[in-house]
Each structure stands twice: as structure tokens, then as C-alpha cells.
Jmol script that loads the backbone (N, CA, C; Angstrom):
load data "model"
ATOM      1  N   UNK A   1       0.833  -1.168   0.000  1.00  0.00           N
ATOM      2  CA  UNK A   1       0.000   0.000   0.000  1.00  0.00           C
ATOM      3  C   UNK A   1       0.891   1.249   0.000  1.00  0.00           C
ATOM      4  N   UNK A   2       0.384   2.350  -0.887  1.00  0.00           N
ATOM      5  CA  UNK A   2       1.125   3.470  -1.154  1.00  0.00           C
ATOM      6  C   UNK A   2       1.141   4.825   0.371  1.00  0.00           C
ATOM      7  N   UNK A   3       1.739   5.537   0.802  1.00  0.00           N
ATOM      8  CA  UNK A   3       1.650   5.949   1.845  1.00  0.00           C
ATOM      9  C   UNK A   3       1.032   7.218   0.968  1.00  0.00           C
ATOM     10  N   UNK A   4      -0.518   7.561   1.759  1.00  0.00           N
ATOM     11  CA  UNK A   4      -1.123   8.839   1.863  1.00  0.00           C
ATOM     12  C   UNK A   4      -0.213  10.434   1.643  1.00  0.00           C
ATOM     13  N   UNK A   5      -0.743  10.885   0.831  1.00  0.00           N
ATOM     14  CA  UNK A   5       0.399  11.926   0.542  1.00  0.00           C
ATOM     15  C   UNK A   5      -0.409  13.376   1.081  1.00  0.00           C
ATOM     16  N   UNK A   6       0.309  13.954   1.368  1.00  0.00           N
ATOM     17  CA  UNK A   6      -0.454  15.291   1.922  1.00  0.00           C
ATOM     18  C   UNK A   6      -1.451  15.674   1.033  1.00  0.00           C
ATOM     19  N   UNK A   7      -0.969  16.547  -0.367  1.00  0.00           N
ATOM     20  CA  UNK A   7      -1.673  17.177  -0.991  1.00  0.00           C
ATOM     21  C   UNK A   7      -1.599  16.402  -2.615  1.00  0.00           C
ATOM     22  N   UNK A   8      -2.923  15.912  -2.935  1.00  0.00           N
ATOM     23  CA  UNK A   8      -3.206  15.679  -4.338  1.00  0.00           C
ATOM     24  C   UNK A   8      -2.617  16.016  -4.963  1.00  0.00           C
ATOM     25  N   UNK A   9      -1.805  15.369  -6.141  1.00  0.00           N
ATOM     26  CA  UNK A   9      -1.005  15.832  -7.351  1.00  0.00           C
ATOM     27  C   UNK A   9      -2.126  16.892  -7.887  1.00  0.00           C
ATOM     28  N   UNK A  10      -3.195  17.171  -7.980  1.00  0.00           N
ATOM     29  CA  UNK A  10      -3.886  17.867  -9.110  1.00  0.00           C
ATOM     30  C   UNK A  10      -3.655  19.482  -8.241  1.00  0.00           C
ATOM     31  N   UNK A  11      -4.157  18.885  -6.772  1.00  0.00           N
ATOM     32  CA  UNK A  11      -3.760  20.510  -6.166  1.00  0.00           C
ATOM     33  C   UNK A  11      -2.853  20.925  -6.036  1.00  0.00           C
ATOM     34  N   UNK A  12      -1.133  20.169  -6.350  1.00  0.00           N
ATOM     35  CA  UNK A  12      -0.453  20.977  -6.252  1.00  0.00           C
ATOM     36  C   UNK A  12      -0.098  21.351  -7.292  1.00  0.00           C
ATOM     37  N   UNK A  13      -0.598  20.901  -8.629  1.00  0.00           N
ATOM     38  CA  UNK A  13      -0.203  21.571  -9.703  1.00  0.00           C
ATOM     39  C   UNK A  13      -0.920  22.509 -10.106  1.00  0.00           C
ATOM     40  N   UNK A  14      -2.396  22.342  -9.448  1.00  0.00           N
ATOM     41  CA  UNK A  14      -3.342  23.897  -9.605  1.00  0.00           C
ATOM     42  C   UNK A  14      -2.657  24.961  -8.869  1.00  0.00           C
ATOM     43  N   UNK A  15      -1.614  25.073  -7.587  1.00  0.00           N
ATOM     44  CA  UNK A  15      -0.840  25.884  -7.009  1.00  0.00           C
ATOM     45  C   UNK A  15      -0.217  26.331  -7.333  1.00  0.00           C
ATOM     46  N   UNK A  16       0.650  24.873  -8.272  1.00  0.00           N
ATOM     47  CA  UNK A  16       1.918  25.488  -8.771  1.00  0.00           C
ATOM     48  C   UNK A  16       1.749  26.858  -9.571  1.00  0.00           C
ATOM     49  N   UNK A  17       0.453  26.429 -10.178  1.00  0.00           N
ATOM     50  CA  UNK A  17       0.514  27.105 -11.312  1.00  0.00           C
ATOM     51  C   UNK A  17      -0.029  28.507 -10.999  1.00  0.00           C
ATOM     52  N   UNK A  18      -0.836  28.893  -9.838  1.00  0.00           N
ATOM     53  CA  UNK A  18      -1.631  29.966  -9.485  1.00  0.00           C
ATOM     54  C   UNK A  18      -0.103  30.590  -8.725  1.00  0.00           C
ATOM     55  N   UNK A  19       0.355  30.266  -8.522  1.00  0.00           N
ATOM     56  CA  UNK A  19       2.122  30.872  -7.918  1.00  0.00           C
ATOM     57  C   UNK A  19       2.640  31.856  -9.750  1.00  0.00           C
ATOM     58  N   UNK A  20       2.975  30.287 -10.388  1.00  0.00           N
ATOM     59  CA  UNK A  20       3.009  31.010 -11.724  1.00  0.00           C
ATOM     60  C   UNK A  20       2.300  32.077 -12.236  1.00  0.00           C
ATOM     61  N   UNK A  21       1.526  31.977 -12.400  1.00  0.00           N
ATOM     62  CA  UNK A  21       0.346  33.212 -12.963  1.00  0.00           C
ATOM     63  C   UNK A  21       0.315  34.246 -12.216  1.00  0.00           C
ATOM     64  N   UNK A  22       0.891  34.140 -10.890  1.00  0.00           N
ATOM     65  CA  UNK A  22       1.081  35.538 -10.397  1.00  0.00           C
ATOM     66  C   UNK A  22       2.482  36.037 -10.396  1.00  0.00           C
ATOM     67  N   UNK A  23       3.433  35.621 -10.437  1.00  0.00           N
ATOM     68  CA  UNK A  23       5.028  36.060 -10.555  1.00  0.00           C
ATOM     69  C   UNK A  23       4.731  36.429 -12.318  1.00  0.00           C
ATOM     70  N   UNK A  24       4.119  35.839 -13.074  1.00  0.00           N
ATOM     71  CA  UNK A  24       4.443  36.115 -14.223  1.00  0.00           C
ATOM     72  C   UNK A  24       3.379  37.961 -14.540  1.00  0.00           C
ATOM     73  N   UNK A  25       2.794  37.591 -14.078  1.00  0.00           N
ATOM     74  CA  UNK A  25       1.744  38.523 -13.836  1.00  0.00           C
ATOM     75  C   UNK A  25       2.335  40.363 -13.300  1.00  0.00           C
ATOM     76  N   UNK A  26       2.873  39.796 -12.135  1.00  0.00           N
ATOM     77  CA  UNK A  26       3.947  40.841 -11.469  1.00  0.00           C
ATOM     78  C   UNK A  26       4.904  41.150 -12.420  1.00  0.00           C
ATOM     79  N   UNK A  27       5.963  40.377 -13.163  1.00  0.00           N
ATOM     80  CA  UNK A  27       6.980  40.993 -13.647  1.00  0.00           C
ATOM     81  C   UNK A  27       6.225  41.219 -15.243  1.00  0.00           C
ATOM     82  N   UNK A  28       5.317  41.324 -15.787  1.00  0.00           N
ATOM     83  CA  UNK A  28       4.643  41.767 -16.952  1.00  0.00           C
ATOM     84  C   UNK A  28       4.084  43.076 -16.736  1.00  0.00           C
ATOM     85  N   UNK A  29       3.824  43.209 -15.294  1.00  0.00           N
ATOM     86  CA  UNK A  29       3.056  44.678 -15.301  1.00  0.00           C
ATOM     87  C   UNK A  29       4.749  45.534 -15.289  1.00  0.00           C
ATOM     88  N   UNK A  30       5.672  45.422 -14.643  1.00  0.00           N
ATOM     89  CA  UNK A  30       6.571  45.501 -13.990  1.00  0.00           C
ATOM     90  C   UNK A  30       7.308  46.009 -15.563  1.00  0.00           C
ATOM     91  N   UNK A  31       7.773  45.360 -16.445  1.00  0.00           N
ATOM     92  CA  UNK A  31       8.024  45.260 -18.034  1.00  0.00           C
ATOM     93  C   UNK A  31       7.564  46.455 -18.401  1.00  0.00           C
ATOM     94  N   UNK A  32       5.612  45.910 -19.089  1.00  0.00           N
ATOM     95  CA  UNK A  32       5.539  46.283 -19.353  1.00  0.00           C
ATOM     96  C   UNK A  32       5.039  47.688 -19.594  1.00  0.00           C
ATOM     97  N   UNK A  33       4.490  47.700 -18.319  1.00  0.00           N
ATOM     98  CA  UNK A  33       3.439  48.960 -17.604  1.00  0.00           C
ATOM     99  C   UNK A  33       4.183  49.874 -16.558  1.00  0.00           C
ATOM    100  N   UNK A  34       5.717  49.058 -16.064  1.00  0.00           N
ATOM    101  CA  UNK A  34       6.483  50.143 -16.170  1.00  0.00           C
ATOM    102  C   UNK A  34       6.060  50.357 -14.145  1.00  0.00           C
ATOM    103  N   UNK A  35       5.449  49.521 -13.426  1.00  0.00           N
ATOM    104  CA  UNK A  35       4.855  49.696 -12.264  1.00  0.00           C
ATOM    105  C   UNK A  35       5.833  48.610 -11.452  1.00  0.00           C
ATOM    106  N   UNK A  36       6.090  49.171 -10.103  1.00  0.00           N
ATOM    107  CA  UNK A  36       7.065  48.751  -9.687  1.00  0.00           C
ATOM    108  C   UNK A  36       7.035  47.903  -8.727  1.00  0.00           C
ATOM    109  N   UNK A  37       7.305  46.658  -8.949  1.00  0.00           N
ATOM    110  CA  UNK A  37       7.744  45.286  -7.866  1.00  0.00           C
ATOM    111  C   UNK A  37       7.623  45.633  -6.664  1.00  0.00           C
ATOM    112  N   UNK A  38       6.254  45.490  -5.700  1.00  0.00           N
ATOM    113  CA  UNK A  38       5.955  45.458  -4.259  1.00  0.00           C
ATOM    114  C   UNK A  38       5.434  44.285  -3.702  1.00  0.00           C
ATOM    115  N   UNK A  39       5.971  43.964  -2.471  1.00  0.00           N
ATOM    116  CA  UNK A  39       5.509  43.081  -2.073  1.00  0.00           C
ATOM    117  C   UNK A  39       4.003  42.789  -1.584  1.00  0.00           C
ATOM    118  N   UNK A  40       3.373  44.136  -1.973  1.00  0.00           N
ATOM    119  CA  UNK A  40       1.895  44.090  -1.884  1.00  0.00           C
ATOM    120  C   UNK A  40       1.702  44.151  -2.974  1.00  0.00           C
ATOM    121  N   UNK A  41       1.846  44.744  -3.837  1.00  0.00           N
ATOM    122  CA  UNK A  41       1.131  44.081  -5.483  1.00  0.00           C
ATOM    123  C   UNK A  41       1.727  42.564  -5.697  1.00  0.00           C
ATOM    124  N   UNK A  42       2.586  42.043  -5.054  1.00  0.00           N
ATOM    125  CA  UNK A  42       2.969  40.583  -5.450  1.00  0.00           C
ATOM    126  C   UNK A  42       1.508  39.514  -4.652  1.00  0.00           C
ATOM    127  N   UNK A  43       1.280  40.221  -3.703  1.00  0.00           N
ATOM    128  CA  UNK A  43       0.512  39.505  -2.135  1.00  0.00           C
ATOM    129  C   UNK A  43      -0.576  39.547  -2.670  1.00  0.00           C
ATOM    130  N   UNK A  44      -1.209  41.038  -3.250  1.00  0.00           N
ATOM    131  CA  UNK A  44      -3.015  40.636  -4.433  1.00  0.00           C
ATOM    132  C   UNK A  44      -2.896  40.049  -5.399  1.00  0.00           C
ATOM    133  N   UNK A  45      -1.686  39.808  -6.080  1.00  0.00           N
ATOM    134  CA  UNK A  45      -1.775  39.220  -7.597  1.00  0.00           C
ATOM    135  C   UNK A  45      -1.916  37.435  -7.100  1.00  0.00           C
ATOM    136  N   UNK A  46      -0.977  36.920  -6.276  1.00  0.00           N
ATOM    137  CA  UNK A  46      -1.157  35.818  -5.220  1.00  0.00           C
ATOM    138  C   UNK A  46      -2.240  35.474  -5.123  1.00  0.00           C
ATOM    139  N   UNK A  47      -2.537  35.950  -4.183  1.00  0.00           N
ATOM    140  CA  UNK A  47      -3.919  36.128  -3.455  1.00  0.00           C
ATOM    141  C   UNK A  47      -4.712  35.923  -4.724  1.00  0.00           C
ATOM    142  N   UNK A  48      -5.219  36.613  -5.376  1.00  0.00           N
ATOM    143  CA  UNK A  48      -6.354  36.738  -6.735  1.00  0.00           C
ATOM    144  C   UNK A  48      -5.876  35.162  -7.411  1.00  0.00           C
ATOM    145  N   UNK A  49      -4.964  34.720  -8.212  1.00  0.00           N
ATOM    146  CA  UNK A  49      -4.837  33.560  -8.141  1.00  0.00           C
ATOM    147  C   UNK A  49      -4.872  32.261  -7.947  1.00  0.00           C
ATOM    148  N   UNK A  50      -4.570  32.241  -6.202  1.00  0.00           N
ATOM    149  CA  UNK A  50      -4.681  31.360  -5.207  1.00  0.00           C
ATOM    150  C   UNK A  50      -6.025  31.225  -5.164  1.00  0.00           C
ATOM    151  N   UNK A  51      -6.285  32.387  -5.057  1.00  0.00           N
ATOM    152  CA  UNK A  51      -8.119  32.273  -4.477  1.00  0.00           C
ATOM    153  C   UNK A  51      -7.559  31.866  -2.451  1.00  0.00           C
ATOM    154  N   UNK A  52      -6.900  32.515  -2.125  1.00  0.00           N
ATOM    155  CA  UNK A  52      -6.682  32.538  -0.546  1.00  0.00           C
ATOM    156  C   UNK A  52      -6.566  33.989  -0.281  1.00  0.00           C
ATOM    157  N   UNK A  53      -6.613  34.296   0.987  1.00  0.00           N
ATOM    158  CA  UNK A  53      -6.105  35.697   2.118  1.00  0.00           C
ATOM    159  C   UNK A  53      -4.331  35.744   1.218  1.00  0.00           C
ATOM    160  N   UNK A  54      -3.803  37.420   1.651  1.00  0.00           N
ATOM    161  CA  UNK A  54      -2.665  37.876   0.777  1.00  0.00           C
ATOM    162  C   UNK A  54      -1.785  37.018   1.770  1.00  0.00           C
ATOM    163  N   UNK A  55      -1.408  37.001   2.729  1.00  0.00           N
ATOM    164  CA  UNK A  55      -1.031  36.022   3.734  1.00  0.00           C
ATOM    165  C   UNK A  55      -0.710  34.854   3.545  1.00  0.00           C
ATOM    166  N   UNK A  56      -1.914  33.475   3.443  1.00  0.00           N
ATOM    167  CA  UNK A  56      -2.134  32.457   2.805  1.00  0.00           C
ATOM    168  C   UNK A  56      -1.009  32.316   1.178  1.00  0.00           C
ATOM    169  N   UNK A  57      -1.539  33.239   0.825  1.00  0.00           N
ATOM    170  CA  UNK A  57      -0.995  33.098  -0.809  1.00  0.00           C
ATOM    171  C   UNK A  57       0.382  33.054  -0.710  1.00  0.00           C
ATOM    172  N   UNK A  58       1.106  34.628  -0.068  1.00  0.00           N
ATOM    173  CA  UNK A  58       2.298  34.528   0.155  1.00  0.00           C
ATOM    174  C   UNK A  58       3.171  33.431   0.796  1.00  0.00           C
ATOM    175  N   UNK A  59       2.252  32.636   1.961  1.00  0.00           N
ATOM    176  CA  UNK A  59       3.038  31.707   2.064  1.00  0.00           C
ATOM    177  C   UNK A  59       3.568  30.194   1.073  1.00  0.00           C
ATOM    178  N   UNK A  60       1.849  30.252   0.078  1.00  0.00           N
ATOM    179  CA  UNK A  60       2.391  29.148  -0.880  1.00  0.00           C
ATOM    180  C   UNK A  60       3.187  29.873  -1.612  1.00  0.00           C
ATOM    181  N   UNK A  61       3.676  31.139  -2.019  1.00  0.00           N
ATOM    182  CA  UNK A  61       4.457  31.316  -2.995  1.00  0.00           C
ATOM    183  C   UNK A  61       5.962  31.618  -2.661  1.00  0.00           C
ATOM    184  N   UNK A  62       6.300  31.110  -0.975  1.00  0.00           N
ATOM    185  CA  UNK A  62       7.138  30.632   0.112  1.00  0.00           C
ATOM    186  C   UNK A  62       7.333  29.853  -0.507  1.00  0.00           C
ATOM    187  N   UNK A  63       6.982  28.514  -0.250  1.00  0.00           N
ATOM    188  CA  UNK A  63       6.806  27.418  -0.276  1.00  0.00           C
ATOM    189  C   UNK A  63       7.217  26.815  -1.920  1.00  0.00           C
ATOM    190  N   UNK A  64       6.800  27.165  -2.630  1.00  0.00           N
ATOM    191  CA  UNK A  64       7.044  27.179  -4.438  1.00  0.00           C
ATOM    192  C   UNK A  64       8.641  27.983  -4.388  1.00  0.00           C
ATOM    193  N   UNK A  65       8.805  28.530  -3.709  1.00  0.00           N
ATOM    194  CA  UNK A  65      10.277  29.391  -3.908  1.00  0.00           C
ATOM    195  C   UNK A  65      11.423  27.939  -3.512  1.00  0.00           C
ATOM    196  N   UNK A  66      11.138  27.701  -2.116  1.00  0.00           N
ATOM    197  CA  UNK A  66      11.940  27.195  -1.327  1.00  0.00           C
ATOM    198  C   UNK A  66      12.264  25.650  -2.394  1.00  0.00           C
ATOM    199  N   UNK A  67      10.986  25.310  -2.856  1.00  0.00           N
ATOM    200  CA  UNK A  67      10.889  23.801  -3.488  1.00  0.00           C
ATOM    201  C   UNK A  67      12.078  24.086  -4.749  1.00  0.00           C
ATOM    202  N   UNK A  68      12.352  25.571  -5.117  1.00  0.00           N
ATOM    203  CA  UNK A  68      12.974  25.935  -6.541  1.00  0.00           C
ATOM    204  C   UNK A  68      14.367  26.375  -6.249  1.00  0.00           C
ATOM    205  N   UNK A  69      14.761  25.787  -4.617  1.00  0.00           N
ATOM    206  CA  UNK A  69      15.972  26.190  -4.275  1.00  0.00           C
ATOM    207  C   UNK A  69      16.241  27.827  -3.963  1.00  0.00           C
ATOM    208  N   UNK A  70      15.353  28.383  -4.227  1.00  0.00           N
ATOM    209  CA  UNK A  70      14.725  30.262  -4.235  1.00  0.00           C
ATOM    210  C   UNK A  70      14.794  30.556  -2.466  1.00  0.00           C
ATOM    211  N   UNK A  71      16.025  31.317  -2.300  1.00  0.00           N
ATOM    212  CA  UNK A  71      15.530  31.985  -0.509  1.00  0.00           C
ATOM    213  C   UNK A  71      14.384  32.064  -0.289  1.00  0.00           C
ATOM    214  N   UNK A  72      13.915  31.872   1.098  1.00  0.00           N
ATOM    215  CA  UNK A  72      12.789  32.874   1.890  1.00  0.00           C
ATOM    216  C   UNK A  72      12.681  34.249   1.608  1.00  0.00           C
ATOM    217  N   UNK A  73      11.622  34.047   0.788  1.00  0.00           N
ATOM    218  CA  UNK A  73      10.679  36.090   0.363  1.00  0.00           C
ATOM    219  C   UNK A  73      10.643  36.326   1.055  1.00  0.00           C
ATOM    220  N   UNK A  74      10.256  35.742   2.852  1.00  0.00           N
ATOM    221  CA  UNK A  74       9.664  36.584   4.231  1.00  0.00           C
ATOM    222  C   UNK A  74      11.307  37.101   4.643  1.00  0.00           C
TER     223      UNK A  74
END
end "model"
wireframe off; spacefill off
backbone 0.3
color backbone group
């Protein structure tokens, strides 16, 4: 028998990807709109994504850093 895994492959790739869509999101406005990299426009773009609190979000996008060898954002 396979040992119980925390989180569903499907949810963590719906994460992964709501992490994605917001870093990509941030450095496109950032490009192209010329608006500048805050850690509160990173925390709503997250957040809006995630579909969690700016909090919540930031920490999965902790968590997605750390897995990518990426320092602690906090």
C-alpha cells in the first residue's frame, strides 16, 4: 500500500501554477506597464490567483520558492 500523501497531485499543480500566474503577472506589469515590484502588489496578484487571504498566498508562494531552491521572500 502506497503511503497517503499530503496534498493531491492535481492541487499541487493547480498551485503550482496559481504561484506562476502571479510572478508572471507581477513581472509583466513591472516590463511592461512600467509599475514597480511590491511586495503588496505581489501579495493581491497571489492572493487573486490562489483564491486565498494575501497572507495564505504569500506563504504558498514561500513554499514554491523554497521547493525551486529560491531563498525565503519573508
Amino acid at each position: 500500500m502506497e503511503p497517503a500523501r499530503s496534498v493531491p497531485p492535481a492541487t499541487s499543480a493547480l498551485r503550482d501554477a496559481g504561484v506562476t500566474t502571479a510572478a508572471l503577472a507581477v513581472v509583466r506589469r513591472a516590463l511592461v506597464e512600467g509599475i514597480p515590484v511590491t511586495r503588496e502588489g505581489f501579495a493581491e496578484e497571489a492572493s487573486f490567483a490562489l483564491g486565498a487571504s494575501s497572507e495564505d498566498a504569500l506563504r504558498e508562494v514561500d513554499a514554491a520558492a523554497q521547493r525551486l531552491g529560491i531563498s525565503s521572500l519573508s
